[in-house]
Structure formats: C-alpha cells, structure tokens
PARO-556230 format. One line per field, with one value per residue (C-alpha): residue in three letters; chain; x, y, z. Coordinates in Angstrom, 2 decimals, padded with zeros to 5 digits. Layout:
BEGIN
code <- c(ALA | ...)
unit <- c(A | ...)
x <- c(X | ...)
y <- c(Y | ...)
z <- c(Z | ...)
//
This chain:
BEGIN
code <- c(UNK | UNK | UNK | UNK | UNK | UNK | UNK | UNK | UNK | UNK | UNK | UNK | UNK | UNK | UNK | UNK | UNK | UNK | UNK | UNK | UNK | UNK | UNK | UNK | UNK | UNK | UNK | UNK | UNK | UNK | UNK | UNK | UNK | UNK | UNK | UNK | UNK | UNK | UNK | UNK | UNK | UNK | UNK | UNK | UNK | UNK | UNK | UNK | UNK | UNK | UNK | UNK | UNK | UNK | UNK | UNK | UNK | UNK | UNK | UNK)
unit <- c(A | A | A | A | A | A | A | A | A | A | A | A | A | A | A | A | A | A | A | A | A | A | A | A | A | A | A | A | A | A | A | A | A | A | A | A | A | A | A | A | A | A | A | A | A | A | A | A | A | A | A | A | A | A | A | A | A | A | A | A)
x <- c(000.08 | 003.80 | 005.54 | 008.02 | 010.86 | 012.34 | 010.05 | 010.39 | 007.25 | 009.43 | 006.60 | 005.73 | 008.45 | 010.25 | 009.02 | 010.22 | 007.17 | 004.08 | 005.05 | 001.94 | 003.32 | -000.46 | -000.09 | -003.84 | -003.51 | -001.36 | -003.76 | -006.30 | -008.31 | -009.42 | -008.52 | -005.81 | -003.36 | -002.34 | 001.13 | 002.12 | 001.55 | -001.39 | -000.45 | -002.30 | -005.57 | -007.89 | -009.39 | -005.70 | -006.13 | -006.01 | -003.42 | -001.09 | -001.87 | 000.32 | -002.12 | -001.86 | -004.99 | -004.28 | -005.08 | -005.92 | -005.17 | -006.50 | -004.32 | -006.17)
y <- c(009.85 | 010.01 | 010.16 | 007.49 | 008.62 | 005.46 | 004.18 | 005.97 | 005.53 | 004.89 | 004.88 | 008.59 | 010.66 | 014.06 | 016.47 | 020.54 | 022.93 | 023.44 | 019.63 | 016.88 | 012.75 | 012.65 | 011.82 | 011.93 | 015.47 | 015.51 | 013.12 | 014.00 | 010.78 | 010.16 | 006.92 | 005.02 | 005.34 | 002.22 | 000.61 | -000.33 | 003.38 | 005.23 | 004.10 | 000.43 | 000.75 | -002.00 | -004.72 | -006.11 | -008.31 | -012.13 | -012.90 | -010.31 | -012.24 | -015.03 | -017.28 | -020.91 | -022.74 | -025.88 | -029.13 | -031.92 | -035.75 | -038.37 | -041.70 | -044.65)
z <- c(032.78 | 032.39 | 029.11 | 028.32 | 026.22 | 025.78 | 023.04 | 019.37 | 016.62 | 013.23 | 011.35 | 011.75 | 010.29 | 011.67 | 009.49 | 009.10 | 010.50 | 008.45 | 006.57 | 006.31 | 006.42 | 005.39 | 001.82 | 001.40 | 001.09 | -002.02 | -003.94 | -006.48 | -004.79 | -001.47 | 000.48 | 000.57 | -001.95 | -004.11 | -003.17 | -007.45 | -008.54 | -009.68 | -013.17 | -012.84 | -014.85 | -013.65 | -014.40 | -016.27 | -019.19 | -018.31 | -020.82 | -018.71 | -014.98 | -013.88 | -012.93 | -013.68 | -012.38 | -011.13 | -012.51 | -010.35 | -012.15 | -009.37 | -009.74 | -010.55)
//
C-alpha cells in the first residue's frame, strides 16, 4: 500500500524520542481522564447545578 504524504493527523502530536501523547500513563487512574479537572468530587450538591426544571401551564 502506498503512503500518502499529503494528509497530516493533527490530533497526534510530534513528540521528542522516548515522549508518550498517552496521558494515561501519567495518571494515578485508569481510563479516560475527565475534561473539568480531577478536582470535581461527584455527586455536586443540587443547590450548586443550574438546572431549572421546566414548568408546563396549559392555557385554558
């Protein structure tokens, strides 16, 4: 199969020898890592959620 060099993946970054773009192996968990920060403890409190349920008032 021929290699095309006129396509470039910019989602896999040019890194120096002996570098991971893994960072799974930095982590103390396994998995995917969380996009907010690992400083999110879950479940949040409801008062601290901006959530408004909505209301539905049928006319009549």
């Amino acid at each position: 199969m021929a290699v095309s060099h006129h396509r470039h993946d910019s989602g896999w970054p040019e890194l120096p020898e002996g570098e991971h773009a893994v960072t799974e192996l930095s982590s103390a968990r396994s998995g995917g890592l969380s996009p907010f920060g690992e400083v999110i403890e879950l479940p949040l409190p409801a008062e601290d959620l901006p959530y408004l349920h909505p209301i539905t008032v049928p006319n009549r």
